[in-house]
C-alpha positions as CSV (number, residue, x, y, z in Angstrom):
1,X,99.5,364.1,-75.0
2,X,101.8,361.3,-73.3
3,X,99.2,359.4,-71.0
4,X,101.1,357.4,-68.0
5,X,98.8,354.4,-67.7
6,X,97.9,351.9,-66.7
7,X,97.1,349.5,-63.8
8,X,93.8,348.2,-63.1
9,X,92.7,346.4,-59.7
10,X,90.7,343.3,-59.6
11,X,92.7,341.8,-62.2
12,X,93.0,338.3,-60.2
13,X,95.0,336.2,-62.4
14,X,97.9,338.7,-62.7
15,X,98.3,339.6,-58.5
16,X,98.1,343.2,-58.7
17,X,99.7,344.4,-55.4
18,X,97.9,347.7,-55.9
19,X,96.2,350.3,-58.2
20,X,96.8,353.4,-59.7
21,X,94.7,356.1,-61.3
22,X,93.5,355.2,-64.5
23,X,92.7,357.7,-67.6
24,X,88.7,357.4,-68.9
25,X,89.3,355.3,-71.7
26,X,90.7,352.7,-69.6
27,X,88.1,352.1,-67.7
28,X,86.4,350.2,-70.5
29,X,89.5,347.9,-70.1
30,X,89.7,347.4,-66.7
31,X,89.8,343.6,-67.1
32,X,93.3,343.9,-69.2
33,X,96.2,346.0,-68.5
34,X,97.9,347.4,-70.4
35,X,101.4,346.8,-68.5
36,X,102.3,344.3,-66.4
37,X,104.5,345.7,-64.0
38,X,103.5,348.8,-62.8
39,X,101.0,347.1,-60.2
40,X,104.0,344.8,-58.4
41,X,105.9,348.5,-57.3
42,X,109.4,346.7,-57.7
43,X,108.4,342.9,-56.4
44,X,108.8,341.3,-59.3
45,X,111.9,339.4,-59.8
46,X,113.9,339.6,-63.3
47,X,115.0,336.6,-64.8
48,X,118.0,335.4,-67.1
49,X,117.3,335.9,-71.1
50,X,118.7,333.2,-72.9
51,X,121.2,334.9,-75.1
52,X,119.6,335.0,-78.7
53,X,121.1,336.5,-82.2
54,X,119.4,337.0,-85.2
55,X,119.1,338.7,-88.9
56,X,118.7,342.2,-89.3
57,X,120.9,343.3,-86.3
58,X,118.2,341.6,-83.7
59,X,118.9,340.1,-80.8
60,X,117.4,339.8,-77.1
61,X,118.5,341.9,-74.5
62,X,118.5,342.6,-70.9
63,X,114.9,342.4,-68.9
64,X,113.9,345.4,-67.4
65,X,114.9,345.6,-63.2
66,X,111.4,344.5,-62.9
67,X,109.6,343.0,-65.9
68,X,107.3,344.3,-68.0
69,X,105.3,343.2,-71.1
70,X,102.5,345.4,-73.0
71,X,99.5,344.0,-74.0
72,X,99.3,343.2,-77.8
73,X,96.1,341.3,-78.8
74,X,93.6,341.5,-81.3
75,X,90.6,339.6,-79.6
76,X,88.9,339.2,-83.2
77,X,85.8,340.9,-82.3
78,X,86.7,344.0,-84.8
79,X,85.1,346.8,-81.9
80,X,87.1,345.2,-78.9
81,X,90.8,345.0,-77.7
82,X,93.3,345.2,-81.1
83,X,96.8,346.4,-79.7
84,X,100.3,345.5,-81.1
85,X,103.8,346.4,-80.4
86,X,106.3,347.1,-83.6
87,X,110.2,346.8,-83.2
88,X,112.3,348.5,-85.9
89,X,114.9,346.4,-87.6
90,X,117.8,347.6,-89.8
91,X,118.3,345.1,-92.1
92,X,121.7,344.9,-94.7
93,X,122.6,344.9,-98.1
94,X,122.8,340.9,-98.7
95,X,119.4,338.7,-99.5
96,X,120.3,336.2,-97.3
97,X,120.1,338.2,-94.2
98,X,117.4,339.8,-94.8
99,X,115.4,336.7,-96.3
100,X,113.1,335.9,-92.7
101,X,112.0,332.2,-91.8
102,X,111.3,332.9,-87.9
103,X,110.5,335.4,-85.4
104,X,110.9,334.8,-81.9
105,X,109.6,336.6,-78.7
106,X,109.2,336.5,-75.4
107,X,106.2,337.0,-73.7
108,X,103.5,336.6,-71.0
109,X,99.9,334.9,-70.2
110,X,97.8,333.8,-73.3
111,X,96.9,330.3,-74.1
112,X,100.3,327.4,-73.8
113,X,99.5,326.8,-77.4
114,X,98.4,330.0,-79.2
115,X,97.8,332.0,-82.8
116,X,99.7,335.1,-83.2
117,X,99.5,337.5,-86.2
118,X,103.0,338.9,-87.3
119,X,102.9,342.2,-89.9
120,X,106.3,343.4,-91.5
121,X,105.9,346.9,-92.8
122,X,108.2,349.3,-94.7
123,X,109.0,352.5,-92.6
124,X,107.5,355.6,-92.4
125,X,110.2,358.6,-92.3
126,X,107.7,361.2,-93.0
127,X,108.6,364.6,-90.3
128,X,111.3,363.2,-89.2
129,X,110.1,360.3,-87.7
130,X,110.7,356.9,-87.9
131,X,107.7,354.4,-87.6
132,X,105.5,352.0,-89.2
133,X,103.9,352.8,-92.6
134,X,100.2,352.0,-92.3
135,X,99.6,351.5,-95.6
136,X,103.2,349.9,-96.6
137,X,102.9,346.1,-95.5
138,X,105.7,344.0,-96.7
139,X,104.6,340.5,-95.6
140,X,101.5,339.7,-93.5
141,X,100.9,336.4,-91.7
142,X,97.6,335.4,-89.3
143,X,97.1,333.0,-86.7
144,X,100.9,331.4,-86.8
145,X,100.8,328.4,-84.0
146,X,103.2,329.1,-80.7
147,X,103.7,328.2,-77.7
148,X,103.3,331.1,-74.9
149,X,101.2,331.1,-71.4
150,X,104.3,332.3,-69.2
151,X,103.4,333.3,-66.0
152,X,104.5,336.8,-64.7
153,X,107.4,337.8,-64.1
154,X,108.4,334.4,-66.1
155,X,108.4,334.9,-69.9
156,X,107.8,332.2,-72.5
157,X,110.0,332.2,-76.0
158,X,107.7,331.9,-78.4
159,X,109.2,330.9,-82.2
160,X,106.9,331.5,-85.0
161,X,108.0,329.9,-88.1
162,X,106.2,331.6,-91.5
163,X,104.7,329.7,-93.8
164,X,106.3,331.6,-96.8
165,X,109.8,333.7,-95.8
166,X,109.6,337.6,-96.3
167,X,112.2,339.0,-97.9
168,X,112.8,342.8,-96.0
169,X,114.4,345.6,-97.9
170,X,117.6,347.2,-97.6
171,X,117.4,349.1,-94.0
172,X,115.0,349.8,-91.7
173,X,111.4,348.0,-91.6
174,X,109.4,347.2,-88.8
175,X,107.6,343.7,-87.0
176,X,104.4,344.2,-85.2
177,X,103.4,341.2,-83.2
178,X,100.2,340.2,-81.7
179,X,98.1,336.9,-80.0
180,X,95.1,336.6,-82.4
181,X,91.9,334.7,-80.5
182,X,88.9,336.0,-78.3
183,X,90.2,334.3,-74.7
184,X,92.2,336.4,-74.0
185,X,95.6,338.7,-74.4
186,X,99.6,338.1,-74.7
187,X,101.8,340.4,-73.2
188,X,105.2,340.9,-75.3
189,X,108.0,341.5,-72.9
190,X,109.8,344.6,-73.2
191,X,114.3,344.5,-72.7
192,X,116.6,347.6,-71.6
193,X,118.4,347.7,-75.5
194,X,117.1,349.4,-78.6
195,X,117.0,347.4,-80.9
196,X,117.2,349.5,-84.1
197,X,117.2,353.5,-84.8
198,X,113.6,353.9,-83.4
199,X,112.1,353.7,-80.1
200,X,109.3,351.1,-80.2
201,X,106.1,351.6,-81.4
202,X,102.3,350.4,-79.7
203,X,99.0,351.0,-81.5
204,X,95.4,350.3,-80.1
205,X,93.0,350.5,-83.3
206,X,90.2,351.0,-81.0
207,X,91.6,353.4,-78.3
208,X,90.1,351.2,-75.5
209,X,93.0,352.6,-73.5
210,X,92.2,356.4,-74.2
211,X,95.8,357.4,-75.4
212,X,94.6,358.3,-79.2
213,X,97.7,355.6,-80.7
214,X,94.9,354.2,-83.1
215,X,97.4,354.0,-85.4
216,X,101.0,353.6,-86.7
217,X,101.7,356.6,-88.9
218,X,100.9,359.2,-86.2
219,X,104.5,360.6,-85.1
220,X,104.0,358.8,-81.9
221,X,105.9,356.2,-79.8
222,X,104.9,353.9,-77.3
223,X,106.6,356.7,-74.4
224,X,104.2,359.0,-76.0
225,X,101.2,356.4,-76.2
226,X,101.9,354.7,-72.5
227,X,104.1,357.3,-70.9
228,X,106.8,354.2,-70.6
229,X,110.4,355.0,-71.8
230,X,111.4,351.2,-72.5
231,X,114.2,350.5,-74.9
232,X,112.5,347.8,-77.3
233,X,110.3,344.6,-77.5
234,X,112.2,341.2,-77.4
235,X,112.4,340.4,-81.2
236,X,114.5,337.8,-82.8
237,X,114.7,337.1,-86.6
238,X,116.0,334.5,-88.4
């Protein structure tokens, strides 16, 4: 079922011009959106990306006409919000580029200096299609310092060094990223370019948001799980 969601009125610190109809299970969310955009109806204004090349084939792209950036926050709570984006990456033959120091996003809202978890997992081919494995983690790192708390439309870069490198294998894995602290949520901004073979992914363990993408391995994509046909999440590696 592709569920087209979501905009939720009252939500003060973001503007929201308007709102739109929401499915059931986000009305338990009301105070957090899912996107960003769909509320301004075209008013937002897009901004230059610094241009930015990484490892693995990554680089930052173009922002969306009007800019957008999905929730991806684990508020700690273990019943609440715990969303994340994933990028695929296709990664080459030689260690060195695939040997990963840094991952750098851009973003929206959470705190100026904030904890963010970053998961890279081996990929899941099973029927065809490409995603996350849920049970194949390569390298898992919580509550890596960054800056964020960019206002909407304007992004903050946010570099996350990793306190031991992951080494990725030969071609395609996949980067979830999410803010990791009960105050409140990060939105990673989404670009116009795929970045690797797959659409991007979005999961919501908890299904606050009533689409069913509790988890990675489900033959789903974030089109299917938002209804929003994006090209990728801004993702940098290095």
């Amino acid at each position: 079922m592709r569920v087209r969601t979501l905009v939720m009125a009252g939500v003060t610190t973001l503007a929201l011009a308007a709102s739109v109809a929401m499915s059931p299970g986000a009305i338990a969310s009301a105070s957090h959106p899912a996107t960003l955009a769909a509320g301004f109806h075209g008013k937002a204004v897009a901004h230059p990306v610094a241009p930015l090349k990484g490892k693995c084939n990554t680089a930052f792209g173009s922002e969306l006409p009007t800019p957008d950036g999905l929730i991806a926050w684990n508020d700690t709570t273990g019943t609440g919000f715990n969303t994340a984006g994933a990028s695929d990456v296709k990664c080459g033959r030689k260690k060195r580029t695939r040997t990963i120091g840094k991952v750098t996003v851009n973003g929206y809202f959470g705190a100026v200096q904030e904890l963010f978890n970053v998961t890279f997992y081996k990929n899941d081919p099973a029927d065809g299609t490409s995603e996350p494995a849920d049970n194949g983690i390569i390298c898992s790192y919580t509550n890596l310092p960054g800056a964020a708390g960019g206002q909407y439309p304007t992004h903050v870069t946010t570099v996350l060094t990793l306190p031991t490198k992951c080494l990725l294998p030969k071609g395609t894995s996949w980067v979830a990223v999410q803010n990791n602290d009960i105050n409140g949520p990060w939105y990673w901004e989404m670009q116009v370019e795929q970045q690797g073979i797959a659409k991007p992914d979005w999961e919501d363990v908890n299904n606050l948001f009533g689409s069913g993408c509790t988890n990675w391995s489900n033959d789903r994509y974030l089109i299917d799980c938002l209804g929003y046909d994006y090209g990728d999440f801004m993702l940098v590696l290095n």
